[in-house]
C-alpha distance (Angstrom), angle and dihedral (degrees) to the residues before:
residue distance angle dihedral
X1 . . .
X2 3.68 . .
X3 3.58 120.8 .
X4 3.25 97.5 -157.9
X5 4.09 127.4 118.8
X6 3.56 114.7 -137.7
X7 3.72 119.7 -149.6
X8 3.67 123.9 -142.3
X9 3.64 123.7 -64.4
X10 3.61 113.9 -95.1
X11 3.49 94.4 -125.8
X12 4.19 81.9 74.3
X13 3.35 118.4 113.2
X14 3.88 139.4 -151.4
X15 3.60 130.2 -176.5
X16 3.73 90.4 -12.4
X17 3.89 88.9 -48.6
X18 3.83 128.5 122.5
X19 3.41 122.5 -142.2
X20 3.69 91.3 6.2
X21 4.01 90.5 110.1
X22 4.16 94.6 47.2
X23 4.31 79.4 50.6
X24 3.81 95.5 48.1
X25 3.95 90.8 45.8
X26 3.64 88.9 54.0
X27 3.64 95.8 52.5
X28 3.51 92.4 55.8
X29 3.78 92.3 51.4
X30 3.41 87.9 54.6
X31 3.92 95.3 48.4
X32 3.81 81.8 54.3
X33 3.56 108.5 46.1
X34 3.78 96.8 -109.5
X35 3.70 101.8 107.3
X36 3.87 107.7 135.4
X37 3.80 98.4 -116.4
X38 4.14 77.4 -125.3
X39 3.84 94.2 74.1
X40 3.84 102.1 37.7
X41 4.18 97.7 93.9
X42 3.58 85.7 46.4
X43 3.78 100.1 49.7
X44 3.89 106.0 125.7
X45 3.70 95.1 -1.6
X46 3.97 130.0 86.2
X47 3.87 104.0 26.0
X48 3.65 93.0 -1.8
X49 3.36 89.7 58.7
X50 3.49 95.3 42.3
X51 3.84 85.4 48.9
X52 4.37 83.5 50.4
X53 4.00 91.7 52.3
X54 3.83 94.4 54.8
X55 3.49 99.6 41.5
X56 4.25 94.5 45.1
X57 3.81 95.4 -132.4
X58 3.63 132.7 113.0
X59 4.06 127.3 -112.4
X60 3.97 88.0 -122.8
X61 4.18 86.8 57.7
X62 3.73 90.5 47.9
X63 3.94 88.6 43.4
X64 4.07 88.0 51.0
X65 3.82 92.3 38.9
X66 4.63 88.3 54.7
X67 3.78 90.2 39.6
X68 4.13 88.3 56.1
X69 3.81 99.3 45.6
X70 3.36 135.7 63.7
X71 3.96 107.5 -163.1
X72 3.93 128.9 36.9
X73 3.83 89.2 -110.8
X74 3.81 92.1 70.7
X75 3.85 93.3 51.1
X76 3.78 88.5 47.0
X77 3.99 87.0 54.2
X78 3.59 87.2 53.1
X79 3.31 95.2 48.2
X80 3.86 100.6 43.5
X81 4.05 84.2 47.4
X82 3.78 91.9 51.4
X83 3.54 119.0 25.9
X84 3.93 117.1 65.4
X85 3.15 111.4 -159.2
X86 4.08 134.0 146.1
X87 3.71 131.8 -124.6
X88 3.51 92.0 -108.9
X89 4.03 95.5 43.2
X90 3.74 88.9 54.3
X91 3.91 92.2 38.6
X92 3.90 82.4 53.7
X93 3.92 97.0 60.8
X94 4.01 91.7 45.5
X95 3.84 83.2 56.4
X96 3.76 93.8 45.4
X97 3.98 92.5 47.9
X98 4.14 87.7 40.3
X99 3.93 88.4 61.4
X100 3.84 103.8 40.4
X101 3.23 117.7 177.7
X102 3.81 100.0 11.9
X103 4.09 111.0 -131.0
X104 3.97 89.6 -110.7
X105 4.20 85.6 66.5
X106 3.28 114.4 87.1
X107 3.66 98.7 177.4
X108 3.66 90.4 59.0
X109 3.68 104.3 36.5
X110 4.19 87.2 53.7
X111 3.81 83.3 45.5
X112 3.96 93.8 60.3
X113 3.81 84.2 42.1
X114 3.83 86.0 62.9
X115 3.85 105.4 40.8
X116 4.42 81.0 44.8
X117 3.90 85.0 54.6
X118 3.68 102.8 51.7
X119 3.59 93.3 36.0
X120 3.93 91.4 58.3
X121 3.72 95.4 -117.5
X122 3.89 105.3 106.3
X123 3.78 84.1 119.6
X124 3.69 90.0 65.1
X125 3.93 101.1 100.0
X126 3.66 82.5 169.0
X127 3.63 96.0 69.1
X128 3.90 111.9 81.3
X129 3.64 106.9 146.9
X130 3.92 138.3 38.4
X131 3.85 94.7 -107.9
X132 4.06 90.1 58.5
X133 4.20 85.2 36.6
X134 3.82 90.4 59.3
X135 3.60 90.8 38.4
X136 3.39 94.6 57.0
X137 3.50 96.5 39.7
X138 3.56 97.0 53.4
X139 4.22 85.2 51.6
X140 3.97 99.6 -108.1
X141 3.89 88.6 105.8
């Protein structure tokens, strides 16, 4: 049996934010030593970073921010305190993530091909983004 913790899908949301939850939870496993040595070199980069861009703060804030609360609802204060950001804005990075990589990029689309290949789901038409990759990966798809 796997060992491994799983964060939150990134379909989550918080405070109107996608994959803000799945980010949070993998702070704390960091904080606490349970990372999955899998997600380490991508700790605040790809969708976290993505996540980072939109909202305008930095992943050693967000890192301070998990290591000084102790539920989800004092991040999500933080967050609604100081990260403006509209409806739509937010509703625009959810879209983003939902349709990751586009079918124009080539780069990305091979990309998924790859991770779906050593993962032992290339027969898994029904996986055409990252979100339903991870998903699916992480046995919640």
């Amino acid at each position: 049996m796997s060992d491994i913790i799983y964060p939150r899908s990134p379909r989550e949301t918080m405070c109107g934010w996608m994959h803000l939850p799945r980010y949070v939870d993998k702070i704390r496993l960091h904080l606490a030593g349970k990372l999955a040595p899998d997600y380490q070199p991508n700790l605040g980069k790809g969708f976290d970073g993505a996540w980072l861009k939109a909202a305008g703060v930095t992943h050693e804030q967000m890192v301070e921010v998990v290591k000084n609360s102790i539920t989800d609802g004092e991040v999500c204060d933080w967050v609604r305190k100081n990260v403006r950001r509209s409806d739509a804005e937010k509703a625009a990075h959810a879209q983003s993530m939902l349709a990751y990589p586009p079918p124009d990029d080539a780069a990305g689309q091979e990309r998924l091909r790859q991770r779906k290949a050593e993962a032992g789901l290339s027969h898994r038409d029904d996986i055409r983004t990252f979100v339903d990759f991870i998903d699916a990966d992480e046995k919640r798809l």
